[in-house]
C-alpha positions in Angstrom: 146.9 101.7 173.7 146.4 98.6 172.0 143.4 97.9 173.8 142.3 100.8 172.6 143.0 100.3 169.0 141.4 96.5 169.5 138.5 97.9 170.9 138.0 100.5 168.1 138.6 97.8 165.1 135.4 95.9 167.2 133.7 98.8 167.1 134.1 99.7 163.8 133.1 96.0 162.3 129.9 96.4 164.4 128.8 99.3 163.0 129.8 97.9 159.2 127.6 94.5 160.1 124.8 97.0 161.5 125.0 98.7 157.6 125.2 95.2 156.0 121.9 94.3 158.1 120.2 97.5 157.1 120.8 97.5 153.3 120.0 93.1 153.5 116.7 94.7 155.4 116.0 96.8 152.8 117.2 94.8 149.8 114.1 92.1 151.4 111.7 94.7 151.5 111.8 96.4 147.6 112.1 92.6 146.8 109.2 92.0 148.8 107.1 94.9 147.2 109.0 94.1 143.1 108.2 90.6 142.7 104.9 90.7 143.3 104.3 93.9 140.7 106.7 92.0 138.6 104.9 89.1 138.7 101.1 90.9 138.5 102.8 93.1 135.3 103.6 90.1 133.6 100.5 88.6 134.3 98.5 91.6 132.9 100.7 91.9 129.9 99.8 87.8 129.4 96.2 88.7 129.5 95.8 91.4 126.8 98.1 89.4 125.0 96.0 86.7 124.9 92.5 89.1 124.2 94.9 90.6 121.3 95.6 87.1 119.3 91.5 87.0 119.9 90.9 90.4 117.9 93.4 89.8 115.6 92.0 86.3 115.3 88.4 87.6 114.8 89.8 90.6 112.2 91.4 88.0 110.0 88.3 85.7 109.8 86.4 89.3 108.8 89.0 89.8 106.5 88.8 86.9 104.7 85.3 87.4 104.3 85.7 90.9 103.3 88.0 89.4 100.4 85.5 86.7 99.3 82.5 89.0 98.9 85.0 91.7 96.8 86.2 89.0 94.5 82.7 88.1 93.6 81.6 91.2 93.2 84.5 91.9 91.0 84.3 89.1 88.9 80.5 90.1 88.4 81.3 93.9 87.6 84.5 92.6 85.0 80.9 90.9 83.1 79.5 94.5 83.1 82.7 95.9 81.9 82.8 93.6 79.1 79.5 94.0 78.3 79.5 98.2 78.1 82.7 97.4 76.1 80.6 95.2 73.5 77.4 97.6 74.0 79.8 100.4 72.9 81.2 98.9 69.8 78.1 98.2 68.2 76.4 101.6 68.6 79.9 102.7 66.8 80.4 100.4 64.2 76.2 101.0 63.4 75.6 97.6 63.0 71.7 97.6 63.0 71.5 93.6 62.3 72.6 93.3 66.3 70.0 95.8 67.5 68.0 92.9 69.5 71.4 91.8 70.9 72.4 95.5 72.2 68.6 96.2 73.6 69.4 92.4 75.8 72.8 93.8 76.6 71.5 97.3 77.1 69.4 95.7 80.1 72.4 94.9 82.3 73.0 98.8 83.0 70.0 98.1 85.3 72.8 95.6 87.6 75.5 97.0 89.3 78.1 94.8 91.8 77.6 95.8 95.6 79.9 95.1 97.6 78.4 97.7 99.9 80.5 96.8 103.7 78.0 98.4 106.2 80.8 98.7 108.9 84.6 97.8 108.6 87.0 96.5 111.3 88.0 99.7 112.0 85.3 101.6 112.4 83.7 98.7 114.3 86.5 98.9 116.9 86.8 102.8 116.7 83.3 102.9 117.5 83.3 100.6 120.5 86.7 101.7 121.9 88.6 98.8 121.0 91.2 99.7 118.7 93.5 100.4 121.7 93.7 96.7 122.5 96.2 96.5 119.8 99.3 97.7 120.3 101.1 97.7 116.6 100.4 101.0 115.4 101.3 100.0 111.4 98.5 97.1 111.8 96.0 100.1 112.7 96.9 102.7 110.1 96.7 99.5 108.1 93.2 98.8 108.6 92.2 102.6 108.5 93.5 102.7 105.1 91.1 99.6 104.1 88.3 101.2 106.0 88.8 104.7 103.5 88.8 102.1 100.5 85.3 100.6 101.5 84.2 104.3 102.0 85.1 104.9 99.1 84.1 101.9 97.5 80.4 102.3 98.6 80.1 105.8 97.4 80.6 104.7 94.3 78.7 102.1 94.2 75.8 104.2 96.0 76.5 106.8 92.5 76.1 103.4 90.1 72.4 102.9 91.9 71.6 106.3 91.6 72.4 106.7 87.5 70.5 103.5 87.1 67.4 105.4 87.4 68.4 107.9 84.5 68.6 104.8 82.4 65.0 103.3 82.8 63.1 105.9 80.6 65.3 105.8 78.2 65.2 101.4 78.4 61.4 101.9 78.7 60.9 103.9 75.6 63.3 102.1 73.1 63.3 97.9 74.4 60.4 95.9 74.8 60.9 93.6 77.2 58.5 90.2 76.5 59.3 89.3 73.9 63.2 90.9 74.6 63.2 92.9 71.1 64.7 96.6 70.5 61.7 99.0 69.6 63.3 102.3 68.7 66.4 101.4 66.7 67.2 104.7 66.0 67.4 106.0 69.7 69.5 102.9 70.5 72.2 104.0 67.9 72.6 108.1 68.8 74.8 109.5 70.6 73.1 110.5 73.9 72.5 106.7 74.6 75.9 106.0 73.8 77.1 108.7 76.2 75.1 107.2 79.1 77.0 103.6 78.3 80.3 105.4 78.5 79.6 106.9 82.0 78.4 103.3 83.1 81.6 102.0 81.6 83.8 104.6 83.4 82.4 103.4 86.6 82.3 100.2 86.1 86.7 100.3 85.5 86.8 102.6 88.5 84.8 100.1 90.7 87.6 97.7 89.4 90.7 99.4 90.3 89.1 99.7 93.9 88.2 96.3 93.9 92.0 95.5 93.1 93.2 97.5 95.4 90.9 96.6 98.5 91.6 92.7 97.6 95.3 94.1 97.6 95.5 95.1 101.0 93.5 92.5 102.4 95.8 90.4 101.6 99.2 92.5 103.0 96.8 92.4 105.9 95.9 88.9 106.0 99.6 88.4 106.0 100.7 90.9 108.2 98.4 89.8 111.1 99.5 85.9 110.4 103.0 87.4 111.7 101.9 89.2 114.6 100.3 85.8 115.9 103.2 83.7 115.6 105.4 85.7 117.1 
């Protein structure tokens, strides 16, 4: 009986070391197959972390860019604001003695600032299938945002050029332009010609509140991506 009972306690430890064996067996082989898509994961996720910091890299240099054209562009349409400002002033204070100085003045309507960005970062990356590559969602709704500002931006910009031409025959007709000297006074000093340097003036303010606004989010941008890169 104890024999028995010895032989069955053998029995039963070889079948528990036969168990261990199997699950040690298996335990090898998911090891075996783990690591190696562990370690080809992590690798992957190093390598399109690395071509991220490159885009995000190359968006911030175009940002920066971005922001030094608009801040020229504003500073040169604040000179036309002024000057629609002044223009408007002396047609209603009907000071004739500064008639030469509103015909000079009355010239700049012909300038307009363009910033005029042909493609943005987003639309760049939209169009090449890119803008998967990065992976923060708020940095992308970021940049679409900027991308409807330039949009917007270069409409208006496009309606500035286009209103310039409604200005030359009335230029033409009133200011003679060598030597600079205002021809038709009169026509200078109504109110249709004062009209026209309103509208100007309107867009001219609008193209500035843009301007602020794009310079704005560049730099929330510029800022933004400086975090995602050091972390």
């Amino acid at each position: 009986m104890a024999k028995e009972k010895k032989q069955k306690e053998e029995d039963d430890k070889k079948i528990e070391l036969k168990w261990v064996h199997y699950l040690y067996e298996f335990f090898i082989v998911v090891l075996g197959i783990s690591v190696p898509f562990l370690l080809s994961k992590c690798n992957e996720n190093s390598v399109l972390r690395k071509t991220e910091l490159i885009y995000l890299e190359n968006i911030k240099q175009d940002l920066v860019q971005d922001s030094m054209a608009l801040y020229g562009n504003q500073l040169f349409n604040q000179r036309l604001i002024d000057n629609s400002h002044l223009m408007s002033q002396i047609i209603i204070t009907q000071d004739h003695l500064l008639a030469d100085s509103l015909a000079k003045k009355a010239l700049l309507l012909t300038e307009f600032s363009d910033f005029h960005k042909g493609s943005s970062v987003y639309e760049t990356l939209s169009k090449s299938g890119e803008l998967d590559v990065l992976t923060n969602i708020e940095l992308v709704t970021s940049l679409g945002r900027l991308d409807e500002l330039y949009t917007y931006i270069n409409r208006l910009e496009d309606n500035n050029n286009q209103i310039i031409f409604s200005v030359f025959p009335e230029l033409s007709k009133n200011i003679q332009l060598k030597p600079l000297k205002a021809k038709n006074i009169e026509a200078l000093y109504q109110h249709e010609f004062h009209n026209m340097v309103l509208v100007f003036g309107d867009i001219y303010v609008e193209k500035d509140s843009l301007y602020g606004e794009a310079l704005q989010h560049i730099g929330s941008l510029i800022n933004f991506l400086d975090d995602e890169v050091s972390k």
